[in-house]
C-alpha positions in Angstrom: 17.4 0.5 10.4 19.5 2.5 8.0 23.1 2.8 7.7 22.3 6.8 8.8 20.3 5.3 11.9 23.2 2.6 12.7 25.6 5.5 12.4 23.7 8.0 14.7 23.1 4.9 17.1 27.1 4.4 17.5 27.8 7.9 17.4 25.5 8.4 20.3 26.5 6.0 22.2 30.2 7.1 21.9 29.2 10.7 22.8 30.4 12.5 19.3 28.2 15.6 18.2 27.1 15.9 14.1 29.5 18.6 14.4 32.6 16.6 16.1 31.9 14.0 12.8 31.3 16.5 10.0 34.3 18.7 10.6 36.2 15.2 10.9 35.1 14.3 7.3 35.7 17.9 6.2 31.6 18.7 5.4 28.9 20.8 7.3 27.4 19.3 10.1 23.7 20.1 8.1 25.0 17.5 5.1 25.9 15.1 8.2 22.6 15.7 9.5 21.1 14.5 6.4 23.1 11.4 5.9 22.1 10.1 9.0 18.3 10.9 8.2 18.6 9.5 5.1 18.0 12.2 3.1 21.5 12.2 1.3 23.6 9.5 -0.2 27.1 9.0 1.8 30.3 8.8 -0.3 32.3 5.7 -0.2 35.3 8.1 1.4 33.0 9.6 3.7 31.7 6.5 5.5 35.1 4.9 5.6 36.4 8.1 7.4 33.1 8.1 10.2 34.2 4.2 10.7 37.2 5.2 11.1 36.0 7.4 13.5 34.0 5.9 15.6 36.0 2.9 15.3 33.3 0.4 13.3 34.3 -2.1 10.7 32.6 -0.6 7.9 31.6 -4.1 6.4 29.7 -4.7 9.4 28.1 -1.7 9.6 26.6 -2.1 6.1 25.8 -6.0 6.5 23.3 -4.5 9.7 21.9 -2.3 8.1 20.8 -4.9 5.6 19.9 -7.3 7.6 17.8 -4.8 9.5 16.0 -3.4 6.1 15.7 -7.5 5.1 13.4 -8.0 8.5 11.7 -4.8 8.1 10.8 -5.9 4.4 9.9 -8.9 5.7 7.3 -7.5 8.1 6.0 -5.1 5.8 5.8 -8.3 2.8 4.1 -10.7 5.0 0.9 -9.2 5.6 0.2 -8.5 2.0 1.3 -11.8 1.1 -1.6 -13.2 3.3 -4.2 -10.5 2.1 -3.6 -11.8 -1.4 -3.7 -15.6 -0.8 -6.7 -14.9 1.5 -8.5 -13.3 -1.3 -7.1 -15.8 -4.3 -8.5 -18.7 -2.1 -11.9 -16.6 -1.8 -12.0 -16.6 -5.7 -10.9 -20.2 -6.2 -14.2 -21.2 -4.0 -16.4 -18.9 -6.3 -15.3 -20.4 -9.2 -15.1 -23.8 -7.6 -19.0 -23.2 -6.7 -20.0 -22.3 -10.3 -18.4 -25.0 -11.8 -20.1 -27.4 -9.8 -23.6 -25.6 -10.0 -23.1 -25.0 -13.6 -23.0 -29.1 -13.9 -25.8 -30.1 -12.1 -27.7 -27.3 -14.6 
């Protein structure tokens, strides 16, 4: 989950509108919009202001949101990991094969 996603979660939850946030942090509510769906950085000010806001520790906030990307990475990693030692150990048998064929030959 993204800090945008953790933000819109909390905001939610506390019953703010985009527009209750951006005018707070002095921007349009379509810039909020986009931080929340990721599609626009956040400024250092601006995040500490919608903590401040909703009343998060910042440091938190951003330590989730890692945590949450780590697991998701993780997920995403794992599989493809397998795939590749599944097909290395395929090759290491071919060759493994041929070597001993090749001796007996």
């Amino acid at each position: 989950m993204s800090i945008g996603d953790h933000i819109r979660k909390i905001r939610l939850k506390k019953g703010y509108s985009q527009q209750f946030i951006a005018d707070s942090i002095g921007t349009s509510q379509s810039k909020f919009n986009r931080i929340e769906n990721g599609k626009s950085d956040i400024l250092l000010n601006d995040l500490l202001e919608i903590c401040q806001i909703l009343r998060i520790n910042y440091i938190e906030l951003l330590q989730s949101s890692h945590s949450d990307q780590s697991i998701e990475k993780d997920e995403i990693e794992i599989p493809e990991l397998y795939k590749g030692m599944k097909s290395l150990k395929s090759e290491l048998l071919e060759i493994k094969e041929r070597l001993y064929s090749n001796r007996g030959g």
